[in-house]
PQR file of N, CA, C, O and H, with PARSE charges and radii, in Angstrom:
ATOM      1  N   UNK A   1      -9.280  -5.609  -6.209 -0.4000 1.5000
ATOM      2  CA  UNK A   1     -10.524  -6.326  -6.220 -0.0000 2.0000
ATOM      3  C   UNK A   1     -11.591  -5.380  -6.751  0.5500 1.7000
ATOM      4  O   UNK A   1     -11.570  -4.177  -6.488 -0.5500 1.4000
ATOM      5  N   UNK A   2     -12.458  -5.913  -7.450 -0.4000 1.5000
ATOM      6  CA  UNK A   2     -13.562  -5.107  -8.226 -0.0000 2.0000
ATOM      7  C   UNK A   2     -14.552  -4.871  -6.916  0.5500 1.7000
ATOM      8  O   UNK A   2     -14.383  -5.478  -5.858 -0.5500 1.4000
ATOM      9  H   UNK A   2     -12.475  -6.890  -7.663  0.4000 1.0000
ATOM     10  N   UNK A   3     -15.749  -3.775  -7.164 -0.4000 1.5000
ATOM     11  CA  UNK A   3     -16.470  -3.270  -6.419 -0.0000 2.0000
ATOM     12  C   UNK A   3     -17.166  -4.176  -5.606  0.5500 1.7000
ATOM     13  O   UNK A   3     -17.380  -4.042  -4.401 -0.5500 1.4000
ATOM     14  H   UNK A   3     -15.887  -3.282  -8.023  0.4000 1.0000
ATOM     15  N   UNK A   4     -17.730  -5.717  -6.806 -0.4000 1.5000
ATOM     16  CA  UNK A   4     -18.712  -6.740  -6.617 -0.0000 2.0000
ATOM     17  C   UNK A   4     -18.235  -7.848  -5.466  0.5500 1.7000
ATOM     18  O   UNK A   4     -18.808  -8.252  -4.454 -0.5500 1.4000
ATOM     19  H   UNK A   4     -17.556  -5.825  -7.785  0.4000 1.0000
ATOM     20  N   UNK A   5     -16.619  -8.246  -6.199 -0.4000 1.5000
ATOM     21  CA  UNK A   5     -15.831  -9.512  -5.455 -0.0000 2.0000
ATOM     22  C   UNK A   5     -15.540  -9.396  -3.639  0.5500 1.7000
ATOM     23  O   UNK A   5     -15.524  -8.445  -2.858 -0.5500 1.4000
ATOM     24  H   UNK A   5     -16.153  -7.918  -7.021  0.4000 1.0000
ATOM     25  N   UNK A   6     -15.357 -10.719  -3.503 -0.4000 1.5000
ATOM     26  CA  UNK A   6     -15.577 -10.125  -2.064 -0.0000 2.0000
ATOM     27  C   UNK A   6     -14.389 -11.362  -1.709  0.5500 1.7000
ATOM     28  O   UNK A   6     -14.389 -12.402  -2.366 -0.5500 1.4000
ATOM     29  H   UNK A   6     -15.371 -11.492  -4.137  0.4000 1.0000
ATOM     30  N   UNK A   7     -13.653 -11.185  -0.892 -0.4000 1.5000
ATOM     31  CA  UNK A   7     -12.609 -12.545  -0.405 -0.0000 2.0000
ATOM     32  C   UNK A   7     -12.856 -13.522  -0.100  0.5500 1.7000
ATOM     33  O   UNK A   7     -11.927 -14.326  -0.041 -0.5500 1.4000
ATOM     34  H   UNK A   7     -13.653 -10.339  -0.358  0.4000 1.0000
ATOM     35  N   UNK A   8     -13.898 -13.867   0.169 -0.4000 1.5000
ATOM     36  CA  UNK A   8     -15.080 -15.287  -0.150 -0.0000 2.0000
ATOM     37  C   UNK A   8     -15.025 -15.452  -1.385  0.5500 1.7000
ATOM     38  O   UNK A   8     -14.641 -16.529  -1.841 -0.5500 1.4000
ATOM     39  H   UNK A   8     -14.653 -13.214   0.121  0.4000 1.0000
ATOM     40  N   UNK A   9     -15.469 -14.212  -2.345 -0.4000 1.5000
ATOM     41  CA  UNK A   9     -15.266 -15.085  -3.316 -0.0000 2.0000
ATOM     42  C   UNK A   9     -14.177 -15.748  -4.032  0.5500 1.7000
ATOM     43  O   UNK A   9     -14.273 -16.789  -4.682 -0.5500 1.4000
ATOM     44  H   UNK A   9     -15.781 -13.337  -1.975  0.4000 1.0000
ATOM     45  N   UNK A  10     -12.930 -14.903  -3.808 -0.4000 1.5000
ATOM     46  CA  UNK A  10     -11.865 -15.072  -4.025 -0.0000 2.0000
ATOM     47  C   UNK A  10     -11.552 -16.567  -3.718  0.5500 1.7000
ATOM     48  O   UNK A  10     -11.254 -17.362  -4.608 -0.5500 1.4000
ATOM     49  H   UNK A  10     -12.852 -14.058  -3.280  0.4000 1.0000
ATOM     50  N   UNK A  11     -11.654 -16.951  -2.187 -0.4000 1.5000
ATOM     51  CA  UNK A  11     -11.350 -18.465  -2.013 -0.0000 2.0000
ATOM     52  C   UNK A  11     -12.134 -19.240  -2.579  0.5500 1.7000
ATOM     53  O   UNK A  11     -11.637 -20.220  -3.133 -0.5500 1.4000
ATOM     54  H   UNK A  11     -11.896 -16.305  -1.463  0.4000 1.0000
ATOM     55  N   UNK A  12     -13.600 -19.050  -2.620 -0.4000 1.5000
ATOM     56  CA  UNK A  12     -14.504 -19.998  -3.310 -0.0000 2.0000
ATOM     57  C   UNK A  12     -13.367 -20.495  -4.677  0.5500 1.7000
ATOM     58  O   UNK A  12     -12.722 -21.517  -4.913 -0.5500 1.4000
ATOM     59  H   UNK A  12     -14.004 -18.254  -2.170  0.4000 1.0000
ATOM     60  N   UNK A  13     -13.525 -19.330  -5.284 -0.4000 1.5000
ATOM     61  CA  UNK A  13     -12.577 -19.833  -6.524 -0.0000 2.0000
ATOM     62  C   UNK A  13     -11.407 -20.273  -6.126  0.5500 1.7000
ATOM     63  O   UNK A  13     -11.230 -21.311  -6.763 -0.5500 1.4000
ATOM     64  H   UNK A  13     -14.049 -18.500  -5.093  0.4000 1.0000
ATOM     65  N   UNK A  14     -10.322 -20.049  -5.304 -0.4000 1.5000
ATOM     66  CA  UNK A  14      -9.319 -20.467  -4.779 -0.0000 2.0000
ATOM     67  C   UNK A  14      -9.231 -22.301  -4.888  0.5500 1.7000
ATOM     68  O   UNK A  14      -8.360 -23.071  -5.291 -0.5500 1.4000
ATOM     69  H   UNK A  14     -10.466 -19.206  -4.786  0.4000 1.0000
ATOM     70  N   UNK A  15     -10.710 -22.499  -4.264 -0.4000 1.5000
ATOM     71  CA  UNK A  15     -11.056 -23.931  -3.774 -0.0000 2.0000
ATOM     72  C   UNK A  15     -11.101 -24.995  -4.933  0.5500 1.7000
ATOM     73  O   UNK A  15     -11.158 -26.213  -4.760 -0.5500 1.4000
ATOM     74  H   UNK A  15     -11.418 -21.873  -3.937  0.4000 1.0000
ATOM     75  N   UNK A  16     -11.057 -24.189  -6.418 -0.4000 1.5000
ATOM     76  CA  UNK A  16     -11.411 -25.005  -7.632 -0.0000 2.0000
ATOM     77  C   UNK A  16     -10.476 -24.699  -8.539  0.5500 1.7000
ATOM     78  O   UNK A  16      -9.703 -23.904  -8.005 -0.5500 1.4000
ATOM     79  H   UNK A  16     -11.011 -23.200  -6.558  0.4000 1.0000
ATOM     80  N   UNK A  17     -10.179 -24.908  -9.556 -0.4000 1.5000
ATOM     81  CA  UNK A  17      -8.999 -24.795 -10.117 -0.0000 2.0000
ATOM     82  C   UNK A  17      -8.963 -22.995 -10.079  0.5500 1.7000
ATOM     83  O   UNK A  17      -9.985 -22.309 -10.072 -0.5500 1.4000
ATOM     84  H   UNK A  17     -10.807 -25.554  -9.990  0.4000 1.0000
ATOM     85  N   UNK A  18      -7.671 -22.493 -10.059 -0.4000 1.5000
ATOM     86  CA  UNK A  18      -7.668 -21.384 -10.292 -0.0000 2.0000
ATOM     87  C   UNK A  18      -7.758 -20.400 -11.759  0.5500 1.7000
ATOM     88  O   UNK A  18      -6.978 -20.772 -12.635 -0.5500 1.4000
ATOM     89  H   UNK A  18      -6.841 -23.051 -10.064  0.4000 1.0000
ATOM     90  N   UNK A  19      -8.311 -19.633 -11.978 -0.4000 1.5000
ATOM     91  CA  UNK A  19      -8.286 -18.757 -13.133 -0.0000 2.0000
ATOM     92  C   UNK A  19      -7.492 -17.563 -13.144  0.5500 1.7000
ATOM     93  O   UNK A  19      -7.036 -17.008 -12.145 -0.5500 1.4000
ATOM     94  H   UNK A  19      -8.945 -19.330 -11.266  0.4000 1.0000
ATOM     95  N   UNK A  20      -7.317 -17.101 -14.677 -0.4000 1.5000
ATOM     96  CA  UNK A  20      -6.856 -16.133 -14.745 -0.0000 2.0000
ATOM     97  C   UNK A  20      -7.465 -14.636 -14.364  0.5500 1.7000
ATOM     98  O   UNK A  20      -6.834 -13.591 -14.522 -0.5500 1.4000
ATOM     99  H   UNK A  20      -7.687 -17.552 -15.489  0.4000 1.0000
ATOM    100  N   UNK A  21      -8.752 -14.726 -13.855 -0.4000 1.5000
ATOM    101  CA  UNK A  21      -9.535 -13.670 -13.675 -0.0000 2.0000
ATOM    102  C   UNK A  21      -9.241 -13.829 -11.940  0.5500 1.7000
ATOM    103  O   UNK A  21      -9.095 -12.647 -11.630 -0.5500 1.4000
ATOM    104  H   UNK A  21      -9.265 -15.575 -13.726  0.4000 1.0000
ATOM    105  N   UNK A  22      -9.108 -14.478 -10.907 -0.4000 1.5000
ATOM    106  CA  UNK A  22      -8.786 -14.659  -9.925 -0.0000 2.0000
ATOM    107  C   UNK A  22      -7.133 -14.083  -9.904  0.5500 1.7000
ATOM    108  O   UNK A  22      -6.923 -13.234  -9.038 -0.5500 1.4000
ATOM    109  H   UNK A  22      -9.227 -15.438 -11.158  0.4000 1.0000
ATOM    110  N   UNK A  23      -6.151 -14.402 -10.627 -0.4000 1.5000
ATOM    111  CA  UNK A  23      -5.235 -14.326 -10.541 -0.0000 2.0000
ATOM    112  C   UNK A  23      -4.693 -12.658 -10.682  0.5500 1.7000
ATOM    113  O   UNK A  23      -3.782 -12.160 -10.021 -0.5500 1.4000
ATOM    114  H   UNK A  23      -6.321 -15.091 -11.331  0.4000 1.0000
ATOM    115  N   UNK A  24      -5.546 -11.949 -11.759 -0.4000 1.5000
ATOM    116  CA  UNK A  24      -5.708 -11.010 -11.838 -0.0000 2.0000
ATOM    117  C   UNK A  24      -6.564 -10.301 -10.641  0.5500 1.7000
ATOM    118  O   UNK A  24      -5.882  -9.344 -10.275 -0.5500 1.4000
ATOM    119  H   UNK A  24      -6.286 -12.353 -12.296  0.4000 1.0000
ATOM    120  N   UNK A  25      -7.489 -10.349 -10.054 -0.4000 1.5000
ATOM    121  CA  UNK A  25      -7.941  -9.817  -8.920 -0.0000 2.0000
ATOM    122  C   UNK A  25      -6.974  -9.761  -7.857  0.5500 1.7000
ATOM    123  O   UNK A  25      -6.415  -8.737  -7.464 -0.5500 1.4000
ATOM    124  H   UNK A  25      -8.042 -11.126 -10.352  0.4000 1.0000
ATOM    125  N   UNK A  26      -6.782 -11.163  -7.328 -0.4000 1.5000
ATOM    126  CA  UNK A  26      -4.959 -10.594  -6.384 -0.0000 2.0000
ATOM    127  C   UNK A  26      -4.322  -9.631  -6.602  0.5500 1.7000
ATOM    128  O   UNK A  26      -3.985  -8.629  -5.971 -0.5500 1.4000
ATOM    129  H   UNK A  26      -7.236 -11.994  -7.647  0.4000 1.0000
ATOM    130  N   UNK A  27      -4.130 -10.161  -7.911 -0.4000 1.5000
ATOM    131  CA  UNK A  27      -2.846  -9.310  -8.063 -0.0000 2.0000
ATOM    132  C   UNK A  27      -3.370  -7.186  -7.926  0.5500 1.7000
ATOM    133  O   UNK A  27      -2.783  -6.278  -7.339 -0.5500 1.4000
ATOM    134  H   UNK A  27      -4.404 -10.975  -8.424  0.4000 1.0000
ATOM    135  N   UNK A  28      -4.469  -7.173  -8.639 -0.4000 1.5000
ATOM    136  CA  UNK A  28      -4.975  -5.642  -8.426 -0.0000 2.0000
ATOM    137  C   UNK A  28      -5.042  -5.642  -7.048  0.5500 1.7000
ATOM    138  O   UNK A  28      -4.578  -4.547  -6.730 -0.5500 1.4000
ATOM    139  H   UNK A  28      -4.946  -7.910  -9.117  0.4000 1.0000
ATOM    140  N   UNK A  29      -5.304  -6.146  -6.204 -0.4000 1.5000
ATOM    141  CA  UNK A  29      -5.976  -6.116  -4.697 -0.0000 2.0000
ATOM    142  C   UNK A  29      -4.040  -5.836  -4.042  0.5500 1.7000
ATOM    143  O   UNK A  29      -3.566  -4.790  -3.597 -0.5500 1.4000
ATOM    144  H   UNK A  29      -5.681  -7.035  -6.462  0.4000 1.0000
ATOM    145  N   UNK A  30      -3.445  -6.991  -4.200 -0.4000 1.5000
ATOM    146  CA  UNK A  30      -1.772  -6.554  -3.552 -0.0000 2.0000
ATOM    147  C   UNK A  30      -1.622  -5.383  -3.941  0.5500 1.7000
ATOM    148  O   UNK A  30      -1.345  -4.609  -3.025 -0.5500 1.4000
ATOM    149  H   UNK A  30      -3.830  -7.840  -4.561  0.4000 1.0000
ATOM    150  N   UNK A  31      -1.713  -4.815  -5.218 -0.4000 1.5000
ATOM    151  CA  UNK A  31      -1.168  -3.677  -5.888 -0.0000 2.0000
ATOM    152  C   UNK A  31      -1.366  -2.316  -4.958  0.5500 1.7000
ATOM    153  O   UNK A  31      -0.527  -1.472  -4.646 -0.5500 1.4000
ATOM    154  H   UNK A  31      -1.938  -5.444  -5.962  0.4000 1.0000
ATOM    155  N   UNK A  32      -2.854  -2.410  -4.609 -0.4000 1.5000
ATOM    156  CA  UNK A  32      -3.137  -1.556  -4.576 -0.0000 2.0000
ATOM    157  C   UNK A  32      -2.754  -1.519  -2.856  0.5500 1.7000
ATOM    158  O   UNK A  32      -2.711  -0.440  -2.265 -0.5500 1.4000
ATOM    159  H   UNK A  32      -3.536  -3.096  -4.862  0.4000 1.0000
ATOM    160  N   UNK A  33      -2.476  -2.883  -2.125 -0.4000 1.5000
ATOM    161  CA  UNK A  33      -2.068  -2.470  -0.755 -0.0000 2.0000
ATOM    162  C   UNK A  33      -0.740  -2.104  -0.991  0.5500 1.7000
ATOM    163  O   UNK A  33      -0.270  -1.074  -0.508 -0.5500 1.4000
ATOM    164  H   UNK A  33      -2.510  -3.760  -2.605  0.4000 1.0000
ATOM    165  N   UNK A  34      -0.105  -2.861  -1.690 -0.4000 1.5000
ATOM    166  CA  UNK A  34       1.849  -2.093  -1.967 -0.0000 2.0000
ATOM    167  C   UNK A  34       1.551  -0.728  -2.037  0.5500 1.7000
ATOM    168  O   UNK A  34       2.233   0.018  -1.334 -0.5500 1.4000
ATOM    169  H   UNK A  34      -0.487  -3.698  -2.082  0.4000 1.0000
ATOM    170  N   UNK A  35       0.893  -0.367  -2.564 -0.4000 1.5000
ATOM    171  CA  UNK A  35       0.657   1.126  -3.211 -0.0000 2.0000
ATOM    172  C   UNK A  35       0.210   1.973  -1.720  0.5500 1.7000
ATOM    173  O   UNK A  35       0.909   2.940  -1.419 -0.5500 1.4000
ATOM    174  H   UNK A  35       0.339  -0.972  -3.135  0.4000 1.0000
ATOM    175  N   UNK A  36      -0.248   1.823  -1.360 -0.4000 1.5000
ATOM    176  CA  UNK A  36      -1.043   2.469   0.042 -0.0000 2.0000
ATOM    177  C   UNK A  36       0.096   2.332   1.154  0.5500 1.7000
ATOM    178  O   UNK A  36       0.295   3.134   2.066 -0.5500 1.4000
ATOM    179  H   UNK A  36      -0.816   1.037  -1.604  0.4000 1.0000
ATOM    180  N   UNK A  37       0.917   0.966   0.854 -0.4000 1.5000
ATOM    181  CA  UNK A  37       2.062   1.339   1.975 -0.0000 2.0000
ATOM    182  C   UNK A  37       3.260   2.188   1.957  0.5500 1.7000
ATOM    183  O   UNK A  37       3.690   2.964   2.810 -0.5500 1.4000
ATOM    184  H   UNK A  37       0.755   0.315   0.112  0.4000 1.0000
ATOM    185  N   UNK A  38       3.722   1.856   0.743 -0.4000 1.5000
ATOM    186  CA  UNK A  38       4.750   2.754  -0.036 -0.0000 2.0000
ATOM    187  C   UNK A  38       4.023   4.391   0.314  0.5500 1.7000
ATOM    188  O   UNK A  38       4.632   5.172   1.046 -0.5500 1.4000
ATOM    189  H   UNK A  38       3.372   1.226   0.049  0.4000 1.0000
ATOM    190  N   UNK A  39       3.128   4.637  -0.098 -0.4000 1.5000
ATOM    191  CA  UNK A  39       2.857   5.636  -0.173 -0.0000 2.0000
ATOM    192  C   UNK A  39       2.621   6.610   1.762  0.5500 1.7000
ATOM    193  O   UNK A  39       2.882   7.771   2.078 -0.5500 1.4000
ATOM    194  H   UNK A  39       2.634   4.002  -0.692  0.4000 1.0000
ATOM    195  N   UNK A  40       2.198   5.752   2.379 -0.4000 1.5000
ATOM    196  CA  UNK A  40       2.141   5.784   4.250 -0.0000 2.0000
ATOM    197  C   UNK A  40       4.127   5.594   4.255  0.5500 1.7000
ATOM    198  O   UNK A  40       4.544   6.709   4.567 -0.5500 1.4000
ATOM    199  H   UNK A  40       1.987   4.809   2.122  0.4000 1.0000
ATOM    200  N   UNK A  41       4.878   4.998   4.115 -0.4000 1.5000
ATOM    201  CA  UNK A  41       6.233   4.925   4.043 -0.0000 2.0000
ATOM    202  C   UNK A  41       6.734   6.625   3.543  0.5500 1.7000
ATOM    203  O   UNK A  41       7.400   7.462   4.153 -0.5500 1.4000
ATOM    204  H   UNK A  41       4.539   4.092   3.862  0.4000 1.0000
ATOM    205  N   UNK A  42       6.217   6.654   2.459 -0.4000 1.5000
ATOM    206  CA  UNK A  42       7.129   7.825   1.644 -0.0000 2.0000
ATOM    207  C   UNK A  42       6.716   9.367   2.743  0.5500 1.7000
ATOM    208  O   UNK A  42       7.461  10.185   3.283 -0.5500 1.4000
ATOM    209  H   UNK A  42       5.676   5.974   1.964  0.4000 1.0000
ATOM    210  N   UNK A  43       5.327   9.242   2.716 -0.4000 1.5000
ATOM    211  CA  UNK A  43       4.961  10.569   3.543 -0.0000 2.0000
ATOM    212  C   UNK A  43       5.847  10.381   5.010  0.5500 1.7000
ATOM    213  O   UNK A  43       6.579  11.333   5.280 -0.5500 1.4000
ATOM    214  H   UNK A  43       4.722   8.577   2.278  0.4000 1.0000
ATOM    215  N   UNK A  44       5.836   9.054   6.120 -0.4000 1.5000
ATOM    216  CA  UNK A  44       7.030   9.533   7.067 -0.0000 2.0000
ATOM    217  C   UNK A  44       8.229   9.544   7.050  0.5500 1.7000
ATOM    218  O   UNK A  44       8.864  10.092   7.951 -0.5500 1.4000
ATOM    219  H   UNK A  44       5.242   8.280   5.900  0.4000 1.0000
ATOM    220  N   UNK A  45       8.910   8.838   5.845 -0.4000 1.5000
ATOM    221  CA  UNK A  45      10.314   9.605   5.253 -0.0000 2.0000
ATOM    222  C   UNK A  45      10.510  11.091   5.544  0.5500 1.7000
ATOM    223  O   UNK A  45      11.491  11.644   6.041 -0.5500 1.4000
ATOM    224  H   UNK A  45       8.395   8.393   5.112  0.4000 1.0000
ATOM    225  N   UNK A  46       8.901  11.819   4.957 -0.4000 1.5000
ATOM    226  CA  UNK A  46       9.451  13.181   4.295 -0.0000 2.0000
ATOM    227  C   UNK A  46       9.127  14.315   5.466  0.5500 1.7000
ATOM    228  O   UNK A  46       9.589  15.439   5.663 -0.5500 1.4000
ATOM    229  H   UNK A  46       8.104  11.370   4.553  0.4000 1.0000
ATOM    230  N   UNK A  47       7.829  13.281   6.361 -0.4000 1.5000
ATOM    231  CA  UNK A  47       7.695  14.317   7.811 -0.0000 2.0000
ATOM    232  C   UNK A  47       9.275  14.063   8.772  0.5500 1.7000
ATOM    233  O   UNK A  47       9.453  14.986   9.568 -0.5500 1.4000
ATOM    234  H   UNK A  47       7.454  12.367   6.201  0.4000 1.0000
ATOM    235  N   UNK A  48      10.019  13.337   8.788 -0.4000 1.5000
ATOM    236  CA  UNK A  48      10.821  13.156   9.159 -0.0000 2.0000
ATOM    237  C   UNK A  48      11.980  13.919   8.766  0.5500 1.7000
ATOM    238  O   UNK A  48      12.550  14.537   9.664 -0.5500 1.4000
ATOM    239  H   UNK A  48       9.874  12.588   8.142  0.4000 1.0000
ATOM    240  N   UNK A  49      12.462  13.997   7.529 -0.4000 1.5000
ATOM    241  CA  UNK A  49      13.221  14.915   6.635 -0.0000 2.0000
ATOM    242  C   UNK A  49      12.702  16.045   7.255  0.5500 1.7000
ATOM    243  O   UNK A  49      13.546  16.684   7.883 -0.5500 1.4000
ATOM    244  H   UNK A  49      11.999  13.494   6.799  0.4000 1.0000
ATOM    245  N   UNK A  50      11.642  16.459   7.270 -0.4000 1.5000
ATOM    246  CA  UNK A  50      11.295  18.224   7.865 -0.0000 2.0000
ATOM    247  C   UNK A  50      11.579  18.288   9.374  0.5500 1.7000
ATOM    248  O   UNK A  50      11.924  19.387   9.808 -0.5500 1.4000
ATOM    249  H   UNK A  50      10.956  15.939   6.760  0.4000 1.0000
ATOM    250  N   UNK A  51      11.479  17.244  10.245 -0.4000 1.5000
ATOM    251  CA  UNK A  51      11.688  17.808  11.274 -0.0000 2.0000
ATOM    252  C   UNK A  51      12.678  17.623  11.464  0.5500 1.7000
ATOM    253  O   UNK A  51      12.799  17.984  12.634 -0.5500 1.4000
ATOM    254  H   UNK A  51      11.199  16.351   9.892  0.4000 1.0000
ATOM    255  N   UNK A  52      14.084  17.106  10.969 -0.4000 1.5000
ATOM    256  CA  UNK A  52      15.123  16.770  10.976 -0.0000 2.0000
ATOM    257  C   UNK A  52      15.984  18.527  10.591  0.5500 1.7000
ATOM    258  O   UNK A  52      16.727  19.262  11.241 -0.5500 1.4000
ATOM    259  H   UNK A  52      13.986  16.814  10.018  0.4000 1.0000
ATOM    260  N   UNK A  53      15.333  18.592   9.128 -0.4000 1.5000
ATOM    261  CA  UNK A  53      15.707  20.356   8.829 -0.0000 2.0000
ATOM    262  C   UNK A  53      15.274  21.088   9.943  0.5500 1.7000
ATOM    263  O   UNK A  53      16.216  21.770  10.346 -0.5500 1.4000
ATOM    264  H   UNK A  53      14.730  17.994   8.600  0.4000 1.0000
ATOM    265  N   UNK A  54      14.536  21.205  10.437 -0.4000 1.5000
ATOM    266  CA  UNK A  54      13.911  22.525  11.353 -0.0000 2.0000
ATOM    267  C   UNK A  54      14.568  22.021  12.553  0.5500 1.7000
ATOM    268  O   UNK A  54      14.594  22.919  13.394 -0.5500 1.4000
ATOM    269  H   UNK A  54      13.770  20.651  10.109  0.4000 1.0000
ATOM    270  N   UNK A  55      15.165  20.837  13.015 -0.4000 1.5000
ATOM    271  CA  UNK A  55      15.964  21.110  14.127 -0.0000 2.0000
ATOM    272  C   UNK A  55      17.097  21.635  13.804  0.5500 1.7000
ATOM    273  O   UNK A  55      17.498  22.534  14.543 -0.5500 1.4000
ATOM    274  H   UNK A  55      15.144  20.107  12.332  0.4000 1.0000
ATOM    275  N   UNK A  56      17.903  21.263  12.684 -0.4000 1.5000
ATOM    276  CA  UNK A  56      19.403  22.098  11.735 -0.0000 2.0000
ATOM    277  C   UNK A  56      19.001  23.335  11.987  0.5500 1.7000
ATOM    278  O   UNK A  56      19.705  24.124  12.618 -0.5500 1.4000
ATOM    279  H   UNK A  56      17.577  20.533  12.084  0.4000 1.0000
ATOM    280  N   UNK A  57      17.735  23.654  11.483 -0.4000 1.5000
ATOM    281  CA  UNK A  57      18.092  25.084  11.644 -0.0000 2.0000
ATOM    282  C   UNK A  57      17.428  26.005  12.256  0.5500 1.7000
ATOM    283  O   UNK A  57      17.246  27.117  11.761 -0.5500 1.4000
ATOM    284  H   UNK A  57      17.163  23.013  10.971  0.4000 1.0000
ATOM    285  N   UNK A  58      16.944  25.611  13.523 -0.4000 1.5000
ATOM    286  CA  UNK A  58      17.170  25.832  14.947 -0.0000 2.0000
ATOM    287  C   UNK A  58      18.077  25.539  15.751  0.5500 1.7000
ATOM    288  O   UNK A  58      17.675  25.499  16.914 -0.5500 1.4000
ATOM    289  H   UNK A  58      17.092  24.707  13.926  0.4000 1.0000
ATOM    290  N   UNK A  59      19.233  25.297  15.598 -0.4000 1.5000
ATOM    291  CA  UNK A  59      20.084  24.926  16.167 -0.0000 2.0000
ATOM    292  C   UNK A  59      21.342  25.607  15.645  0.5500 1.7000
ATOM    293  O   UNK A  59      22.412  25.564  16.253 -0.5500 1.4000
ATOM    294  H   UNK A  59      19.559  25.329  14.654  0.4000 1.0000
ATOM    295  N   UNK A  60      21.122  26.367  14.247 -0.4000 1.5000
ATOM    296  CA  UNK A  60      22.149  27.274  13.908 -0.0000 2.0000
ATOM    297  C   UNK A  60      21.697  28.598  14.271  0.5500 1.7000
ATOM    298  O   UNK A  60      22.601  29.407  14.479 -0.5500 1.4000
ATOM    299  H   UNK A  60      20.253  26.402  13.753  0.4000 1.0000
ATOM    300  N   UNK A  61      20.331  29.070  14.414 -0.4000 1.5000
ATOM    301  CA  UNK A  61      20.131  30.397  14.908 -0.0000 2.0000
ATOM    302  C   UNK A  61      20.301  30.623  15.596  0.5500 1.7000
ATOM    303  O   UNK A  61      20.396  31.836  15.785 -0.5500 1.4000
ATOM    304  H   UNK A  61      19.596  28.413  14.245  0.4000 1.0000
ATOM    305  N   UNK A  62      20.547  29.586  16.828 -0.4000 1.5000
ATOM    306  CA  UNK A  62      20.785  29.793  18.394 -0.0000 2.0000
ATOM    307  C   UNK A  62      22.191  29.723  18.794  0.5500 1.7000
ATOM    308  O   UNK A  62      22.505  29.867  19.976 -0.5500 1.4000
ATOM    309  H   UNK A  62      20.471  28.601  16.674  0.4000 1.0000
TER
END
């Protein structure tokens, strides 16, 4: 969603035939939440991966 649009406006337009400039705003607006989750996903993959190693290998020094 651009700086201006606001999800009101989004439905306003929703409410009347839809456009391609609406259609395009969704779609940037999902993008960018896929993007923010994937990205919250990938970082506790990788804190996970580390504490997974550092118990391996604490558990071989001992």
């Amino acid at each position: 969603m651009s700086g201006k649009e606001s999800l009101g406006d989004l439905e306003k337009g929703a409410s009347y035939e839809p456009s391609d400039a609406l259609y395009e705003s969704i779609v940037i607006h999902l993008d960018e939440l896929l993007d923010s989750q994937l990205t919250s996903l990938i970082e506790a993959v990788r804190e996970i991966q580390v504490e997974r190693e550092t118990e391996k290998i604490l558990a071989e020094a001992v």
